[in-house]
C-alpha positions in Angstrom: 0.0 0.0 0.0 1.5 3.3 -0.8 0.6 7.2 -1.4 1.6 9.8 -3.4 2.0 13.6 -1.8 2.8 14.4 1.7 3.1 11.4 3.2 4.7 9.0 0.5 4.5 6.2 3.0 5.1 2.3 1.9 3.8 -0.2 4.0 4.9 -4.0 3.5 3.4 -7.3 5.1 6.7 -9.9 5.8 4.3 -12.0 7.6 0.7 -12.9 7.5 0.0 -15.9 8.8 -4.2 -17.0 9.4 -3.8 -19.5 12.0 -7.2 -21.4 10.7 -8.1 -24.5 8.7 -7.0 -24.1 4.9 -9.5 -26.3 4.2 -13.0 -24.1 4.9 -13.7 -21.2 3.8 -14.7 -19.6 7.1 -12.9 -16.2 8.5 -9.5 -16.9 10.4 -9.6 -17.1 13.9 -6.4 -15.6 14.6 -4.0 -13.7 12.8 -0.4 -13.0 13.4 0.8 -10.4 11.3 4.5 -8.8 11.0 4.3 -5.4 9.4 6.9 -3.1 8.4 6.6 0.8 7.6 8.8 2.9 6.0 8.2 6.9 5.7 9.6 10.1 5.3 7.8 11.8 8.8 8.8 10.7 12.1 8.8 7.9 12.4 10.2 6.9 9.1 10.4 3.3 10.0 8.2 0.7 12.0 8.1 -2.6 12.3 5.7 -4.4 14.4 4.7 -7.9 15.3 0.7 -8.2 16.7 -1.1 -10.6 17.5 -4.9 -9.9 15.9 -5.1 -6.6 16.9 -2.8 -6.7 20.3 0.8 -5.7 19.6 3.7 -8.6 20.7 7.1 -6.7 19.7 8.4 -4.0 17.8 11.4 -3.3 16.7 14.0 -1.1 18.0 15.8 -0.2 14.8 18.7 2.0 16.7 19.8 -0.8 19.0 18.8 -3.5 16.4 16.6 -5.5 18.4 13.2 -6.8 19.2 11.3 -5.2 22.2 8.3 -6.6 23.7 5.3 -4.7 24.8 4.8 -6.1 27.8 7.3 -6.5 29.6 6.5 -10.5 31.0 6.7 -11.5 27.3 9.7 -13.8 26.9 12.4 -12.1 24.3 12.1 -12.7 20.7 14.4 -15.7 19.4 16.8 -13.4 16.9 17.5 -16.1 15.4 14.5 -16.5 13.7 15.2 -13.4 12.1 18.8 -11.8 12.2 19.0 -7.6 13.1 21.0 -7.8 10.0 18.6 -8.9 7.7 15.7 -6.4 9.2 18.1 -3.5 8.9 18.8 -4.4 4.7 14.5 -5.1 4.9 14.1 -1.4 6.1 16.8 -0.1 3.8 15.0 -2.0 0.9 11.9 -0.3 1.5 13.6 3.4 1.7 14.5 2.4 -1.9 10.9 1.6 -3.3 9.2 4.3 -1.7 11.5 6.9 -3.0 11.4 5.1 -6.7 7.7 5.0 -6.0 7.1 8.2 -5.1 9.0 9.6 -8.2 6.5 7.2 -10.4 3.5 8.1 -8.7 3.4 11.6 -7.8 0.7 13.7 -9.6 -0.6 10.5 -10.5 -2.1 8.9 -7.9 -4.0 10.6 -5.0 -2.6 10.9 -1.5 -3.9 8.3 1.1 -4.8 9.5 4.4 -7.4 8.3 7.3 -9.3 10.4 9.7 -8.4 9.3 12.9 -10.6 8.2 15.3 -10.5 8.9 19.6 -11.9 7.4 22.1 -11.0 7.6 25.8 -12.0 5.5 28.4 -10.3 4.5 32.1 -7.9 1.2 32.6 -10.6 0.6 35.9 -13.7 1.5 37.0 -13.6 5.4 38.0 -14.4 6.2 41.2 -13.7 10.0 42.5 -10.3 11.0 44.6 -9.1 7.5 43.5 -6.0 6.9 41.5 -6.6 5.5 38.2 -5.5 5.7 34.3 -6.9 7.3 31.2 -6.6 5.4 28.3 -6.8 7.3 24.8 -7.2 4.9 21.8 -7.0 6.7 18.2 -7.4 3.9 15.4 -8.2 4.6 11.6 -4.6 6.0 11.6 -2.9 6.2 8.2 0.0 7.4 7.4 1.6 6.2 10.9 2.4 9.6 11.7 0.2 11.6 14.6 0.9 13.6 18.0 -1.6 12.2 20.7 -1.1 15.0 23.6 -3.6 16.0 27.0 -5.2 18.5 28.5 -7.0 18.9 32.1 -9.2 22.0 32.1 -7.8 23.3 28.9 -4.2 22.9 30.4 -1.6 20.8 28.2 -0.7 17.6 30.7 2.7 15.9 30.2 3.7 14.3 33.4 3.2 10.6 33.4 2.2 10.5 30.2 2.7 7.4 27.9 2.2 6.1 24.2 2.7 2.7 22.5 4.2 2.8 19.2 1.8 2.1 16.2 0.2 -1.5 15.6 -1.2 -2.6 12.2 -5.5 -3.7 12.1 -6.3 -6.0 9.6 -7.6 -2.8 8.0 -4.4 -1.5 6.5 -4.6 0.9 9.0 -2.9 1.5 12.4 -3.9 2.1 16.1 -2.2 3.7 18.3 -2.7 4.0 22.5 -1.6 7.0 24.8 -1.8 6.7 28.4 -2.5 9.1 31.4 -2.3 8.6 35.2 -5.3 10.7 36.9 -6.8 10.7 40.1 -10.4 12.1 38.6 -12.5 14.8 40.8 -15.9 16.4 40.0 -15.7 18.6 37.4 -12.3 17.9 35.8 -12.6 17.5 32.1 -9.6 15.7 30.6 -9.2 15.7 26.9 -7.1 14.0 24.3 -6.0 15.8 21.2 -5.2 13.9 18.0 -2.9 16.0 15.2 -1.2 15.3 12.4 1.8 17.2 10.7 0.3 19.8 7.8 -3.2 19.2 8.8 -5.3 22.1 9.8 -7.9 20.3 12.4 -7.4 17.8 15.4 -9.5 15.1 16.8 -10.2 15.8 20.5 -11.9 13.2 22.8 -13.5 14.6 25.9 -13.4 12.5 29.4 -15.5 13.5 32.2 -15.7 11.6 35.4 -19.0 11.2 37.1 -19.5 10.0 40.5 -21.2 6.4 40.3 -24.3 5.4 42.2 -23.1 2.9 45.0 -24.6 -0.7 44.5 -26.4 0.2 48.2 -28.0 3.0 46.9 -29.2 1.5 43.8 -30.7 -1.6 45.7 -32.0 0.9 48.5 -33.6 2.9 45.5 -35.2 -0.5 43.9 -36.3 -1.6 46.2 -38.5 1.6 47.5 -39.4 2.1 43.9 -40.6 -1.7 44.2 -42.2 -1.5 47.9 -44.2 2.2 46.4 -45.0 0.0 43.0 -47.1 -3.0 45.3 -49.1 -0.7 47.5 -50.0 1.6 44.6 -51.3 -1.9 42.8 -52.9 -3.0 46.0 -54.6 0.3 46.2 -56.0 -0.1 42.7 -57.0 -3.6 43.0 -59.1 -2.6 45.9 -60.3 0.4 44.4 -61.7 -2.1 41.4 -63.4 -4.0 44.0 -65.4 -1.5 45.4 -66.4 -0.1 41.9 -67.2 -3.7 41.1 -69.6 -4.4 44.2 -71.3 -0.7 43.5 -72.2 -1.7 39.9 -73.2 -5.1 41.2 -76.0 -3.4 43.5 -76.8 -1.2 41.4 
């Protein structure tokens, strides 16, 4: 997949492996995919191996090894596949995409996709207690944003982490940036998505509200349920009486 314009970024699939019977024609179950990027914004290369859509390893192309994204994941075998060989693979695709984009520009249109936000908390929030804010932006193509924070309009940096881009079986990539908060009424935390030469951002708003309790809830059922009963019992007996009336009568 490739682009001509601004971006001029060449994407190439080593590995795609559908770990499914050959044999039906049903969707895979699983797919482990080894992608790698090459591009001229930063970063200008990317290699990544996921898991469906969770990230395993990417590649450290300055000290020439594989780094794994958590950090309980046992180390990539290099053997498998040599630094060496990954380094000429990246160089390779610096080569096409500059003979590409000479081909292609004011040919072919420039590919780009709108990213999308969405923010959401690693646990349950509950107010004045630590927890994390998790901003996920997928639909992202070229693999080149800024994901950045704000609390109350203020730019937030302190704690603030992102994991490097993971290809979707889209041909697309996602990317997540995470916050440490401790959420109180009325913050409003937001997440702002730009990309290099465009004019507009994607901003995600998170707002903490301050959950019922489960014994308020049930406290509040069950009086709705106990006020529900006696207003039945009331009309049943007021149909009774209307009943006995139009029976004398």
């Amino acid at each position: 997949m490739g682009a001509a314009g601004g971006s001029r970024v060449l994407v190439a699939g080593l590995l795609w492996v559908a770990l499914a019977a050959a044999v039906t024609d049903e969707p895979p179950a699983h797919t482990l995919a080894e992608v790698l990027f090459c591009q001229p914004a930063m970063p200008s290369l990317g290699l990544a191996l996921a898991f469906d859509a969770d990230q395993l390893f990417w590649f450290d192309f300055p000290g020439s090894r594989w780094t794994p994204r958590l950090p309980d994941l046992p180390p990539w075998p290099p053997a498998l596949e040599p630094p060496a060989q990954l380094l000429h693979d990246a160089t390779l695709c610096q080569d096409l995409r500059r003979s590409l984009t000479a081909l292609a520009t004011g040919l072919l249109p420039e590919s780009k996709g709108i990213p999308v936000a969405d923010v959401f908390t690693v646990r349950p929030p509950v107010l004045g207690e630590p927890n994390t804010l998790v901003c996920m932006v997928g639909n992202i193509f070229p693999p080149a944003v800024e994901i950045s924070w704000q609390l109350d309009g203020i730019p937030v940096t302190q704690g603030v982490t992102h994991t490097h881009y993971t290809p979707t079986d889209d041909l697309a990539f996602v990317r997540f940036s995470y916050l440490p908060v401790t959420p109180a009424a009325g913050d409003i935390y937001t997440c702002i998505v730009t990309r290099e030469g465009d004019n507009a951002s994607v901003i995600a708003y998170w707002v903490p509200q301050n959950p019922v309790t489960s014994e308020v809830l049930e406290t509040a059922l069950c009086g709705a349920a106990m006020a529900l009963g006696i207003l039945l019992a009331l009309l049943g007996i007021a149909m009774i009486l209307v009943s006995r009336r139009s029976a004398h009568g």
